[in-house]
Every structure is written in C-alpha cells, then in structure tokens.
C-alpha positions in Angstrom: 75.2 104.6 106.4 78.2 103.9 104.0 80.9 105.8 103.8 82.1 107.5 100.2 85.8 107.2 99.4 87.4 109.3 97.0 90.8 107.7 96.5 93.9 110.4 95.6 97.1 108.8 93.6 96.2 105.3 91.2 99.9 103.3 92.4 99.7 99.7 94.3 98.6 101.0 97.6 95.4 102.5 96.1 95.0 98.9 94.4 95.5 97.0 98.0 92.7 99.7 99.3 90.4 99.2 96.8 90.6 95.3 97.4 90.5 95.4 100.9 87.1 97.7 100.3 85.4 95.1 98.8 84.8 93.0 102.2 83.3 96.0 103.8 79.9 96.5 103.6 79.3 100.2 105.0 82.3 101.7 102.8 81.8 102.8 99.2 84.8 103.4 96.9 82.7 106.2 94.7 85.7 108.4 93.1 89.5 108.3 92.3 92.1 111.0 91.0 95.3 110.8 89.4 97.1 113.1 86.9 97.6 109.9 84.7 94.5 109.1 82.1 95.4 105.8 81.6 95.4 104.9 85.3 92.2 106.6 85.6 90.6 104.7 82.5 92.2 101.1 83.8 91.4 101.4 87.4 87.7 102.7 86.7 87.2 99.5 84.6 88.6 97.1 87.2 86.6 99.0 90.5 83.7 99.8 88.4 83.8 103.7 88.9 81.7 105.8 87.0 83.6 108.0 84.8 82.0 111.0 86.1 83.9 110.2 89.3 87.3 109.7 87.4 89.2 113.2 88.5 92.4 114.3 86.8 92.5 116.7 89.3 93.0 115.8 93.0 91.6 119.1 94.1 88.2 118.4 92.0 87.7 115.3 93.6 87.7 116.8 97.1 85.4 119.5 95.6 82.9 116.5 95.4 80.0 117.0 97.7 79.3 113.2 97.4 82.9 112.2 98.5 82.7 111.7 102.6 86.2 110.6 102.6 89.4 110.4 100.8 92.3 107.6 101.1 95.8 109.3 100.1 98.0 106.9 98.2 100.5 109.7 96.8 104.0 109.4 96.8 105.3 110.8 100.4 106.4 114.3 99.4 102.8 115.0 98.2 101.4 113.9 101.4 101.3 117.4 103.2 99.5 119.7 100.4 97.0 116.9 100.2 95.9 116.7 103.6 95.9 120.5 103.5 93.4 120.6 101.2 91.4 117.7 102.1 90.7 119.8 105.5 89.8 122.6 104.1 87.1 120.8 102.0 86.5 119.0 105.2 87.3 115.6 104.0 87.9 113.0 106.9 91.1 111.3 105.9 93.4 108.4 105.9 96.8 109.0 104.7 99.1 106.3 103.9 102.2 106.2 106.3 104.9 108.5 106.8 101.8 110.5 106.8 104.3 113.4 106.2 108.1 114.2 105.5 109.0 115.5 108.8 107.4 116.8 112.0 107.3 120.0 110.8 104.9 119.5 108.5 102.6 117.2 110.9 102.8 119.8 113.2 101.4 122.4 110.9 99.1 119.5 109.9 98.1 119.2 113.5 97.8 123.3 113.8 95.2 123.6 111.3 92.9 120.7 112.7 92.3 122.9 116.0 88.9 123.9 115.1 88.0 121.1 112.9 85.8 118.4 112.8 88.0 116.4 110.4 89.1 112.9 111.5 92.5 112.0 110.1 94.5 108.6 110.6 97.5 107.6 109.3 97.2 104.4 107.6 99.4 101.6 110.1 96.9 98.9 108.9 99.2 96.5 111.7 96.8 99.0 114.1 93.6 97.7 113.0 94.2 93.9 113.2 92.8 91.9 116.2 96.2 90.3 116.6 97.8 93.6 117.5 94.8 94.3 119.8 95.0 91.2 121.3 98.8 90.9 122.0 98.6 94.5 123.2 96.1 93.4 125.5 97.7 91.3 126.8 101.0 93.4 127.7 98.3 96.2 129.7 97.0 93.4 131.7 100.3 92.4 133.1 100.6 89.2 130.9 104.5 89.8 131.3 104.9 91.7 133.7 105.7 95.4 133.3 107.0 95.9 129.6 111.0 96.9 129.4 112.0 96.4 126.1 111.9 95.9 122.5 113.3 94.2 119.5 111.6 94.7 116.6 112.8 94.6 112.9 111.1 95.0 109.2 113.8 94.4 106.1 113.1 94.0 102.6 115.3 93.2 99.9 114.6 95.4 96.9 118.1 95.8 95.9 119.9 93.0 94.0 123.7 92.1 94.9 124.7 92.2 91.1 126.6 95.5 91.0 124.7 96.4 87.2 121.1 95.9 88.6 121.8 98.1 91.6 123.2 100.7 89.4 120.1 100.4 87.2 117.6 100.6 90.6 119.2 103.6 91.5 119.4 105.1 88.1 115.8 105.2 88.0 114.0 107.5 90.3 112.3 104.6 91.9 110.2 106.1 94.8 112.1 104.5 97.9 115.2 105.7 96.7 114.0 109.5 96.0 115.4 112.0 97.8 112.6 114.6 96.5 109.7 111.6 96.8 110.7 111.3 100.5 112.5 107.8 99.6 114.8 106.0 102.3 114.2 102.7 104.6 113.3 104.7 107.5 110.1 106.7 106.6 109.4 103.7 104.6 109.9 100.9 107.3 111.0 102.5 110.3 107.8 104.1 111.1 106.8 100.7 111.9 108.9 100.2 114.8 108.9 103.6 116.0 105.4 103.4 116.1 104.9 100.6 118.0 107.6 101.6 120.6 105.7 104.4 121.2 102.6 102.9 122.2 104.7 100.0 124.2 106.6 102.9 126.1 103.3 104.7 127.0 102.0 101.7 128.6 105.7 101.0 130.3 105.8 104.6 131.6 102.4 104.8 133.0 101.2 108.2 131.1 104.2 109.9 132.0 105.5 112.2 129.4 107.8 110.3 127.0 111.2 111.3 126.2 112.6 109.3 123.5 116.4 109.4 123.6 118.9 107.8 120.9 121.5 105.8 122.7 123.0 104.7 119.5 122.1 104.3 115.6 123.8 103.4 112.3 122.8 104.6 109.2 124.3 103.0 105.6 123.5 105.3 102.7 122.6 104.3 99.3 124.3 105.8 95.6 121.1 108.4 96.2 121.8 109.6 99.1 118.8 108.4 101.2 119.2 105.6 104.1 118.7 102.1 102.5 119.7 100.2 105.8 118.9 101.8 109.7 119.9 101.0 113.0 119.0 102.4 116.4 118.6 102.1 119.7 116.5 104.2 121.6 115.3 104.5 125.5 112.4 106.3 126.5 112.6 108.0 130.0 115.1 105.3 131.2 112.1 102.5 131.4 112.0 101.3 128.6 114.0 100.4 125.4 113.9 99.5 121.9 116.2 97.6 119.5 115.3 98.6 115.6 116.4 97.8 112.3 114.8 98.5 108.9 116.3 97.4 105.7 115.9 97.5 101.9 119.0 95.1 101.5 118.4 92.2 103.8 115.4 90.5 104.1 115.0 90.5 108.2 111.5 89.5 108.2 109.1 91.7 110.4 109.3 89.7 113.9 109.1 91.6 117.3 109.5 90.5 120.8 108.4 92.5 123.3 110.1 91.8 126.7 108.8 92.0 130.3 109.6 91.9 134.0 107.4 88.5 133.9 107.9 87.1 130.8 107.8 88.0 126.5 106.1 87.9 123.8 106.8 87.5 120.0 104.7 88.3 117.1 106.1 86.9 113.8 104.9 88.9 110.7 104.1 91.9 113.0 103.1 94.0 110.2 101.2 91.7 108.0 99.6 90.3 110.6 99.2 86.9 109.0 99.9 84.4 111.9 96.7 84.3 113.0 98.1 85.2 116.7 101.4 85.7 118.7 103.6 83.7 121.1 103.5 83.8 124.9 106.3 83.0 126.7 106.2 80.4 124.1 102.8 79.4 123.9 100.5 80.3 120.8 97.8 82.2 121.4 95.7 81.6 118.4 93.4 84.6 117.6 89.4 83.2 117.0 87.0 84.9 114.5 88.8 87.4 112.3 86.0 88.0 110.0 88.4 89.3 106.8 91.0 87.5 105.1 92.1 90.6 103.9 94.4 92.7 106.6 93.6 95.9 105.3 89.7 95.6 105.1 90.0 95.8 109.2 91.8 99.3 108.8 88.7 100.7 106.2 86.4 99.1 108.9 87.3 101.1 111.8 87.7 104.1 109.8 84.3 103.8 108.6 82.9 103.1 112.4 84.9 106.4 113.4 83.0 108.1 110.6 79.5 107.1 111.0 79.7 107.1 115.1 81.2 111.0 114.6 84.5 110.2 116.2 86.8 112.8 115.6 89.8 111.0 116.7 91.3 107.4 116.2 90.8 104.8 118.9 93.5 103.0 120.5 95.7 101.6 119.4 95.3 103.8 116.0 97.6 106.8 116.2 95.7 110.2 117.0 97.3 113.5 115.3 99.3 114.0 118.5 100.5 110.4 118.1 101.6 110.9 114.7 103.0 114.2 115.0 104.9 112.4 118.0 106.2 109.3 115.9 107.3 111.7 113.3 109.5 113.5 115.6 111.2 110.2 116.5 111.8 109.5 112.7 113.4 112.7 112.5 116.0 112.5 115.0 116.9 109.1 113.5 117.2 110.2 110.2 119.6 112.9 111.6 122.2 110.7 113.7 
C-alpha cells in the first residue's frame, strides 16, 4: 500500500518534503494547495502533479477522497485551523514544527482527537534519523550512566551586522520575524531543544511526572518585537537539567552534549543529522546502513509505516499529541520570562 500526500502551503519546506518523497517507495505525493497560482503551476511541473490535483483551496484538497494524508507546510499561525480541518476530514497528518502557536491551541488540538482515528506528528525530522535512535539508545542502556544534563544549542545567522540590511530584514514581513506569522527564534529553533530535553528528562526521571521549571532565561528582542536570540536554563523535577540557546544572529551550530553519571555524549549537527553518528566519551560511533541520503525521507518513512500498520500514535522517539502538547507548554513559559 502507498500512502497519498496532499501537501498544504507551496514554500521551501514543502519543496524539502517533496524531495525527500522521492526515495520512498510506499508514499505518493498525489495533490498540493496553495492560494498562489503560480506556485501551484511551477511546483506541479517540477513534481509532476496532475492539475486536477492542483487546489487553490486548502479545504478542497482535504475534501479529496483519494488524499490519505496531508503534510502542512503553512506559515505557523495557520497551523491550528489546518489541523482542525484536516481531522474533521479525517486526514492523518504531519504538521511542520511548532505544530501550533501556543499550548492552548495544541490542547484544543489534542481535545478534538479523543475519539479519532487520526494519526498526527509534528514534523522533528532529527526524530526519525537512526543517529538519534542510536544515541538515544545508548543513553536508556546505561551507556553513561544515569543522564543529568544537557547543553544543547541551534543558531543561525539570518540577520546581517550592517545596520541598513537589518533595517531592510525587518522591514519586510519576513516570516521569522512576524509577530502575526508566529515569527521569533524560539518556536522556530527552540523547539528543538526543548524537545529533546523532554525525552532526555523522561528517561532521567524514570516515568515520573515531569515538571519543567525555568531557573533562568534571557531573552534579546528584535525591531519587531519577537525574540531573535533565547537563553534558558531549565530543571526538570530537580534530576535533571538543560542548558539552551537558539539564535537568528550568531551562528552556534546545532551541537549537544548530553551528560551522565558515567560519562557524555556529543552529537554535532544534532538536527541535520549529517555526521553519520555521535561521540562517546570521545569515541565515534559511526552509524552503518542508513539507506537515504536524504534526512527527511526517514521522517515520510515512518509516517507512512504508522499509516499502513494502523498506528494511531507516533513511536518513540516521535512526539505523541500529549508530547507535543507538553513541549508546547515549555515553549510558552519561555517565551514569557
């Protein structure tokens, strides 16, 4: 069985997606929607999508019968009234990260997906990657000991020092620095860290419920009020802790290190996944047989499995609703220090 995509919004991410699909022999990228003709026309001709799958309306496209599942690439403030629809035309779904502005929205995301046989993931491709599975393997086997902390940071530069060119970034209503679009470097980066924190402090605290507490953070706003660079510390249930910082005006990289009672380990490129493996204590552990070149053709891949095996929630390490409604609450109490 292949899967059917219908893919909502036409902008980079839906061009990454549609690459990545390529490698993936049961998914099928059958429809796309966008409110733009011309991104409709030029993307149809590059995927090869019939034109009676080209939608100008997102809501036709989930109207589709053929359409099992749609991929939403929409800016983040559209998010929410997407995924509501897409579960009332019970569409499985993969929403690109923050899946939504705030908790409350995911909560009432999560609310209407009590009776439904929907599967929805938010798209952390990192979560897909055999290098993530293997280093977090690793740290549940006792590889270093029981896990205490974290330092993990993702930074790029999109603003220029020269005074005129940042003036003209922020004059435009580029989407990261949107107040309205759900701009700022912490939904757009941070949900990286806190997302991985999360699933580190689960395995530290041994199923115990978490509390995530904010020891300390700094926030630097931009000329549009949104947070272009983010710091924070944060401490779940006293066990274990987390040093973060995401940036749009320094290039950090996107390293972690994850620190134990018997040792650490460091993952360079966390997010790209591109190192082929991690660091133990030191030591590379190469990761053998990755079978796509392409990091985000292992995120359609497991999607697709979840689909055709009638999985109605994301395996581990993949955030479940409750996981995402969960990391969204952290986000929002660091966006509020």
């Amino acid at each position: 069985m292949k899967v059917k995509w219908g893919i909502i919004g036409l902008g980079q991410m839906a061009q990454c997606f549609a690459a990545a699909n390529e490698n993936v022999t049961h998914s099928d990228l059958l429809a796309v929607a966008s409110l733009s003709k011309n991104k409709l026309k030029d993307f149809g001709k590059r995927h090869g999508i019939h034109p009676k799958y080209s939608f100008e309306s997102y809501s036709d496209l989930m109207k589709c019968e053929e359409v099992d599942a749609i991929y939403v690439a929409l800016t983040n403030n559209l998010h929410f009234e997407v995924m509501m629809q897409g579960i009332k035309h019970k569409k499985h779904i993969l929403v690109e990260k923050p899946a939504t502005l705030n908790a409350h929205e995911m909560m009432m995301i999560h609310n209407s997906m009590d009776d439904s046989s929907v599967l929805l993931s938010e798209a952390f491709a990192y979560l897909h990657h055999p290098v993530t599975k293997h280093f977090l393997d690793r740290v549940q086997s006792g590889s270093i000991g029981r896990p205490t902390g974290l330092n993990t940071i993702f930074g790029c530069k999109i603003l220029s020092d020269k005074p005129n060119r940042l003036k003209s970034l922020f004059s435009k209503e580029v989407r990261h620095f949107a107040p309205r679009l759900g701009g700022g470097c912490i939904l757009d980066l941070g949900c990286y860290l806190t997302s991985i924190s999360a699933i580190l402090a689960r395995i530290a605290c041994e199923e115990d419920a978490l509390v995530p507490v904010f020891q300390k953070s700094m926030l630097h706003y931009g000329a549009k009020k949104v947070e272009v660079d983010a710091y924070g510390e944060l401490s779940f249930n006293n066990v274990f802790s987390t040093c973060m910082r995401a940036s749009f005006i320094t290039d950090l990289g996107q390293n972690t290190t994850i620190t134990g009672t018997e040792g650490e380990i460091t993952i360079e490129n966390t997010w790209s996944c591109d190192q082929g493996g991690f660091f133990l204590n030191g030591d590379f552990q190469s990761v053998e047989n990755l079978i796509y070149d392409n990091p985000y053709s292992y995120q359609i891949h497991n999607f697709c499995d979840w689909v055709t095996e009638n999985k109605r929630m994301p395996q581990f390490p993949s955030h479940t609703v409750d996981d995402t409604l969960f990391n969204m609450q952290i986000l929002d109490a660091w966006k509020s220090r």
